[in-house]
Each structure stands twice: as C-alpha cells, then as structure tokens.
C-alpha positions as CSV (number, residue, x, y, z in Angstrom):
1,X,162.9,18.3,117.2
2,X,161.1,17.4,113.2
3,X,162.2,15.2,110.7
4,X,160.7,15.7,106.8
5,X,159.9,11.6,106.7
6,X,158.0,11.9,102.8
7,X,161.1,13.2,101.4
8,X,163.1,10.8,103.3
9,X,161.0,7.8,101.8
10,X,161.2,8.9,98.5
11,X,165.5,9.4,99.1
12,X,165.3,5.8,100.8
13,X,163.2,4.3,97.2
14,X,165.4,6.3,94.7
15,X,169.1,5.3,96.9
16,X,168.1,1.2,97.1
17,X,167.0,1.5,93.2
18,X,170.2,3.0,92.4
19,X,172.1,0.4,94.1
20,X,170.4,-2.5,92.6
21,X,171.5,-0.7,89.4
22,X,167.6,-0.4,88.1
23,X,166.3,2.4,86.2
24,X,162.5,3.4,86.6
25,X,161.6,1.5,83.6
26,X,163.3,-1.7,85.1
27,X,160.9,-0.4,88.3
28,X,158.0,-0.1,85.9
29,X,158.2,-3.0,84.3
30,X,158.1,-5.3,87.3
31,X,155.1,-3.0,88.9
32,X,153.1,-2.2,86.5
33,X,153.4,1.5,88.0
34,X,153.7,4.4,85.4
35,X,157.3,5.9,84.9
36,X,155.6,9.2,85.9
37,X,153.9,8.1,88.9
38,X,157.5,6.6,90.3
39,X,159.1,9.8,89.7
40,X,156.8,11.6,91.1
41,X,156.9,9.6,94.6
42,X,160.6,10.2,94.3
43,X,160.2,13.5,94.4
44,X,157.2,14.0,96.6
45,X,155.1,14.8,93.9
46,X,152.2,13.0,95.5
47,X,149.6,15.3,93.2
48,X,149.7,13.7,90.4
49,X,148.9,10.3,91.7
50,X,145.2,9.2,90.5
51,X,144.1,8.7,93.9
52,X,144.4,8.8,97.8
53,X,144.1,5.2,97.9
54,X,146.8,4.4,95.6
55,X,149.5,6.5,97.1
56,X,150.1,4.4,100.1
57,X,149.8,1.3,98.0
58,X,152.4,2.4,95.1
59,X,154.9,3.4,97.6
60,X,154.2,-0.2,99.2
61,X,154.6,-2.0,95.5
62,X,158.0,0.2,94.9
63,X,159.0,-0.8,98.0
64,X,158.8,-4.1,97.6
65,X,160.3,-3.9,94.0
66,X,163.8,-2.4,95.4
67,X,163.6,-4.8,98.2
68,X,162.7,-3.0,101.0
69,X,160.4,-4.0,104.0
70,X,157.0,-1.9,102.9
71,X,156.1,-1.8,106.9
72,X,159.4,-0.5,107.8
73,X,159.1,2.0,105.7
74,X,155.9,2.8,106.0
75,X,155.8,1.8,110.0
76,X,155.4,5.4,111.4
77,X,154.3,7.4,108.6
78,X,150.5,8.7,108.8
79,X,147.7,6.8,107.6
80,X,146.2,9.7,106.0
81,X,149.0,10.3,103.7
82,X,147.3,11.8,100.3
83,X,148.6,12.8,96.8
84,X,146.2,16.1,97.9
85,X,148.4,17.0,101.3
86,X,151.2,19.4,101.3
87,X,153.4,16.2,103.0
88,X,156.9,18.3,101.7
89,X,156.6,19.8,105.5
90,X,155.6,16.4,107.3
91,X,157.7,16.8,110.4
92,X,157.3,14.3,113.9
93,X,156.7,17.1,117.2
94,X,158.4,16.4,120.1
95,X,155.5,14.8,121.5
96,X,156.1,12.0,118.7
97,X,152.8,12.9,116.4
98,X,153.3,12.9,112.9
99,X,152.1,16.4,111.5
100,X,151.3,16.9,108.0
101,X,151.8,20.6,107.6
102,X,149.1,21.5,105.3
103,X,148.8,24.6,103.4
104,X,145.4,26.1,104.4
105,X,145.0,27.9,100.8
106,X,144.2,24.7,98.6
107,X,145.5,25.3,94.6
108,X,143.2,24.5,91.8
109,X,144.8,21.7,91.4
110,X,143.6,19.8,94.9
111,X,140.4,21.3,94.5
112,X,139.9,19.4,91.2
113,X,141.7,16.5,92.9
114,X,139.2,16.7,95.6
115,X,136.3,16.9,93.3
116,X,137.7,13.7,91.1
117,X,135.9,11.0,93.6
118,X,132.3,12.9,93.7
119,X,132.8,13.0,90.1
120,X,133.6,9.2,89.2
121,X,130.5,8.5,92.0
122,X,128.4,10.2,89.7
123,X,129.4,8.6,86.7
124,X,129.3,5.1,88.5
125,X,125.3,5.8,89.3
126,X,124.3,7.1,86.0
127,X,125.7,3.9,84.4
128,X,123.9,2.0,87.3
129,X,120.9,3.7,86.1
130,X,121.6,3.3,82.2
131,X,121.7,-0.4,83.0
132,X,118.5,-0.7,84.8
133,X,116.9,0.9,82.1
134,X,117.7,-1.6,79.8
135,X,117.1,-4.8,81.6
136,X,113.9,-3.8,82.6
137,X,113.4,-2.4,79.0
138,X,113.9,-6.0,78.0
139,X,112.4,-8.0,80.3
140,X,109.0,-6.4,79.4
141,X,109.3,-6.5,75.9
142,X,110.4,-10.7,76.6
143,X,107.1,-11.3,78.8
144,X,104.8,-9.7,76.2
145,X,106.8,-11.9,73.4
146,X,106.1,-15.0,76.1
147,X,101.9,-14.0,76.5
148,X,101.5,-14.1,73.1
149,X,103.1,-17.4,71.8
150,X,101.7,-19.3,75.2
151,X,98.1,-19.5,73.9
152,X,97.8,-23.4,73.2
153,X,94.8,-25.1,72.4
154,X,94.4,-28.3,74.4
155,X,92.3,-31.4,72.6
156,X,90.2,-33.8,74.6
157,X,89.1,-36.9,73.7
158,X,86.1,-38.9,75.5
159,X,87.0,-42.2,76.7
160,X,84.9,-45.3,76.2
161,X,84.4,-47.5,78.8
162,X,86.0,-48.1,82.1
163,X,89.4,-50.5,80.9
164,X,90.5,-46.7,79.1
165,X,89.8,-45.3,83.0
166,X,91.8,-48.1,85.0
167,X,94.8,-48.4,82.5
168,X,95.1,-44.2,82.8
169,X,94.9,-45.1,86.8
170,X,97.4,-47.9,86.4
171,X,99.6,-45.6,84.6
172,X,99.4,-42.4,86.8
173,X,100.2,-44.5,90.2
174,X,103.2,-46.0,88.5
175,X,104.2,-42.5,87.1
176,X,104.0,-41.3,90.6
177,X,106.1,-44.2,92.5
178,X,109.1,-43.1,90.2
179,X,111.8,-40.7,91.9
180,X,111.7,-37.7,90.2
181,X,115.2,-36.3,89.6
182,X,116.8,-33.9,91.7
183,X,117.0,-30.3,90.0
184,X,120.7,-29.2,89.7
185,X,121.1,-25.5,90.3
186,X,121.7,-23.8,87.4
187,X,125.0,-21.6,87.3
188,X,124.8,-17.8,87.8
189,X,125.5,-15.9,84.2
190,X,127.5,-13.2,84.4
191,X,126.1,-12.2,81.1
192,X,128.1,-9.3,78.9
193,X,129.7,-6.3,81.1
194,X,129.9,-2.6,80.2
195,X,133.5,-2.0,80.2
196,X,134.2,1.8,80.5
197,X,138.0,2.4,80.0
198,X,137.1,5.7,80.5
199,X,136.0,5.2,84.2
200,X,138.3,2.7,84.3
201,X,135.5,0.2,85.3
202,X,133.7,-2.8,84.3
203,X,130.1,-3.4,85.3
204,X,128.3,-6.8,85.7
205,X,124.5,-5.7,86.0
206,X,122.6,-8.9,87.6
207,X,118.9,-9.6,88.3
208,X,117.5,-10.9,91.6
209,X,120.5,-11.5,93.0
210,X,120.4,-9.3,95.8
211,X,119.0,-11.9,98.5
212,X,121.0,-14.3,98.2
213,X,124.9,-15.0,99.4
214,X,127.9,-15.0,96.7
215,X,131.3,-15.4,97.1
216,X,134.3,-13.8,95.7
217,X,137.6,-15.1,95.4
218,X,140.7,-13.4,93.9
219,X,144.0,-15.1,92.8
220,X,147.3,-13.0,92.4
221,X,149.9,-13.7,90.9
222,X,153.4,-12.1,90.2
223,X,154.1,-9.2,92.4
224,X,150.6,-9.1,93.8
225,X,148.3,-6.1,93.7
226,X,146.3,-3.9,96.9
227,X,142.4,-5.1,96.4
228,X,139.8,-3.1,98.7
229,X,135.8,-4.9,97.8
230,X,133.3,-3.5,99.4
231,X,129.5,-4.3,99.6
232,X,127.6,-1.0,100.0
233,X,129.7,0.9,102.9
234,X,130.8,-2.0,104.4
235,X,134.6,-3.1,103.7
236,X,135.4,-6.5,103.3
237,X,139.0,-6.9,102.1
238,X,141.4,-4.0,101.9
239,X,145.3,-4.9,102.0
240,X,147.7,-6.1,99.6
241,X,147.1,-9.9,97.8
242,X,149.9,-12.0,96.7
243,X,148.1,-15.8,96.8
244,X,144.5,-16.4,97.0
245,X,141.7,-14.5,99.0
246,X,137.9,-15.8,99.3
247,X,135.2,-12.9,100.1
248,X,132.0,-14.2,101.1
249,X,129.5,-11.6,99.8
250,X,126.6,-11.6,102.4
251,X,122.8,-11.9,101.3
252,X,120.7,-8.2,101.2
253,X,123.8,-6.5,99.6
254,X,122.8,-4.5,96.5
255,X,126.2,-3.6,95.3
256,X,129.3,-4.9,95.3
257,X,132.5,-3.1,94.3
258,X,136.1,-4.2,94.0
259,X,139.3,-2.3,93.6
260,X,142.6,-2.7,91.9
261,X,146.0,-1.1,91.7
262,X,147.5,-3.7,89.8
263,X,144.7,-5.3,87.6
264,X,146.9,-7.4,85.6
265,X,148.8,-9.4,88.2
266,X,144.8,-10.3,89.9
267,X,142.4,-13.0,88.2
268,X,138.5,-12.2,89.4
269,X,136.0,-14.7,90.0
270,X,132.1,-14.2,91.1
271,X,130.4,-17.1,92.0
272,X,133.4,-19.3,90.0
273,X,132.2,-17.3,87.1
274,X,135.6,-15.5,85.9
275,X,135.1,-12.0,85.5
276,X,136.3,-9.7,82.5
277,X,138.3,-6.8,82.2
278,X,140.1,-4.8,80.1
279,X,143.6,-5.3,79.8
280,X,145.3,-1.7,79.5
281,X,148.4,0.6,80.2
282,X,146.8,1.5,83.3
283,X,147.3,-0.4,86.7
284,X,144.2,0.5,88.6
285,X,141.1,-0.8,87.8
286,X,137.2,-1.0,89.2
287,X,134.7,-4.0,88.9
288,X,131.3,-3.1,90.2
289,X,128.7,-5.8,90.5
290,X,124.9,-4.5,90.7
291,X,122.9,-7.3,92.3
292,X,119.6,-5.5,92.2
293,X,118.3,-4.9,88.8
C-alpha cells in the first residue's frame, strides 16, 4: 500500500488557507515568503525554492500561518526532503519507509540547482580573501605611518645637589603607593560590513579574534524565523526561533556563519554589538563573521 504525502501537504496548506478565507498575499504578508515560493509548495513545485534548507522551513512557516501544527504535518515526512527531489512520487512501502522516488536522469535544472551551493561557497571565500587583503593592506601601511611619527627626542637635565635627588625619591614612592586604576575592556568593533545583496550576505571581517570566546544571541520577533549558525563544520543552533536564543561561540573558531529564512522578523547581536543587514524583498539572509584576519 503508498500514499503520495508531498502532494497531500501542499492539498492540506492550500484547503486550511481557503477556509480561513486568506489569499497568498494575505499568506505572504504575514511570512515574509514570496507569492511564488507558496505556490509553488502548493503545487509541489519544490524546484524553484532557493534552497534545500529552506524547503522544510517554508512549509513549517506556512504551516504555522494557516494554523496548522508544523510537526504534525511534517511528523512522518522525510528529513531529506529537497526542492531538487522528484517528491511528486513520494509514496510510504508496506514496510512503513518513506520513499522518495527519484528520477535517476537529473534535468538541467537540478544540476544547476545542485551546483548553486559549491557556487555561493566560492563566492563566500573570494570575499573572505578580498577582505584579508585589505586589512592587512592597511595595517602595514598604519605601522609604517606609526615608525615614522614615534621618533621623539627626550631632553635631560643634570640635577644639582642631592635635595633635587630625595624630593624625585619622595615623589616616586608616593607615585607608586597609589592604586593604579583598573583597565576596563574595551568593547569589540564591529567596524563596517560588506553587504553583498547579491550573495545575499553580510560580512563582518575581524582581527585577532579567533582565540578568544564570543557569544551570540538572537531575538525574534513576530512570526519568528528558522536560524542555523555554525562555527566552521560544527552546528550550533538549527531550528525555528520565536523568543530569544544565546550561542556561545567557542575560542579557536575562525569562522562563524549564521543563517536566516526570515531576516526581518530576527535582530542579530555579536558580542552585544548589533549587527547590520540589509533590509530587502528577500526572506533569507547570510551573516558571516571572519574571526581570523
């Protein structure tokens, strides 16, 4: 015995929309999810989603939206689910495995698709790499600037006799017997990001920082939005945030990369330094932190 179970999720989103009496720009307007992306879930057009990690996550948002339960609907449906997949033959065998049927010749279209996140990778390291260039650029053009104006000529004067010589050693020991005020730590600077609405990313390019610990904390408000940070290949947070989450970045991380499908319901902060993004049409969006420049 099989049951198709993607068409029937995108029957189950379209039938509890229509009986709330919302259109998909009603849908739209309380995700943040593209008109085209929500009819395209609707009718198992999973291929045009931007990514495999937002398919599962849009289809949670809609969910929510129409007022279904996201695990209910979700519950028994494959965690590999992909806008790449064939899923229009996803069937359950009789030995109760979810089977996604896929179609062994690949179109043009998933091989592009396939080829998107190698290609973004690439993109990601040659701004990395842009970046480095620069600061380091900069920082030896700043230490020559520093040699040259720290050549000060230092005056001495020959003293006297010896009451010149005890009220200098009067002076020194009372110097000495004051506290000398504790040194605040300075706040980390974020300094200027490179925002690429291209890449669909913002960059933060930081010095130093890669042996020591940071923390990140996100706020969400609204309907909340799916965050996934990692540092290096290491996952930290990946699920869906509708209050307040705190990520404690760990010291010898070099990288650290955060991503959103819903950028404008989530507020960012490194170190309590907000971070900046640009606000756009588009709900996804990538903040990558380089703590090794």
């Amino acid at each position: 015995m099989t049951e198709t179970l993607t068409n029937q999720i995108g029957e189950q989103l379209k039938t509890a929309r229509l009986k709330k009496n919302l259109t998909l720009d009603d849908v739209q307007a309380s995700t943040k999810i593209q008109r085209r992306y929500l009819e395209a879930i609707e009718n198992n057009n999973l291929g045009i989603l931007p990514g495999d990690f937002y398919v599962r996550a849009f289809i949670r948002q809609y969910a929510m939206a129409v007022g279904l339960n996201p695990e209910d609907l979700l519950g028994e449906t494959p965690a590999s689910i992909s806008r790449t997949n064939d899923l229009s033959r996803a069937h359950r065998d009789n030995d109760g495995v979810v089977r996604a049927g896929l179609d062994s010749s690949p179109s043009a279209q998933s091989r592009l698709s396939n080829m998107l996140p190698t290609i973004w990778m690439v993109a990601l390291i040659v701004v990395a790499l842009i970046a480095v260039w620069f600061v380091l650029t900069h920082v030896t053009i700043g230490r020559q600037q520093s040699n040259d104006s720290g050549n000060v000529s230092v005056s001495t004067t020959n003293v006297p006799d010896d009451t010149s010589k005890q009220t200098s050693s009067t002076a020194k020991a009372s110097s000495s017997s004051k506290k000398k005020p504790k040194k605040t730590e300075a706040k980390l600077d974020l300094g200027t990001p490179e925002q690429n609405v291209a890449l669909q990313t913002t960059v933060y390019s930081l010095s130093g920082q890669a042996d020591k610990q940071h923390v990140v904390k996100i706020s969400a408000q609204g309907a909340g939005t799916n965050v996934r940070v990692t540092a290096g290949d290491t996952v930290l947070l990946n699920e869906m945030v509708t209050d307040e989450k705190t990520i404690d970045i760990p010291k010898g991380t070099a990288a650290v990369n955060a991503q959103f499908t819903n950028v404008t319901n989530a507020v960012m902060t490194f170190d309590k330094q907000k971070v900046t993004v640009v606000d756009t049409a588009t709900p996804f969006w990538n903040v990558l932190v380089n703590l090794n420049n």
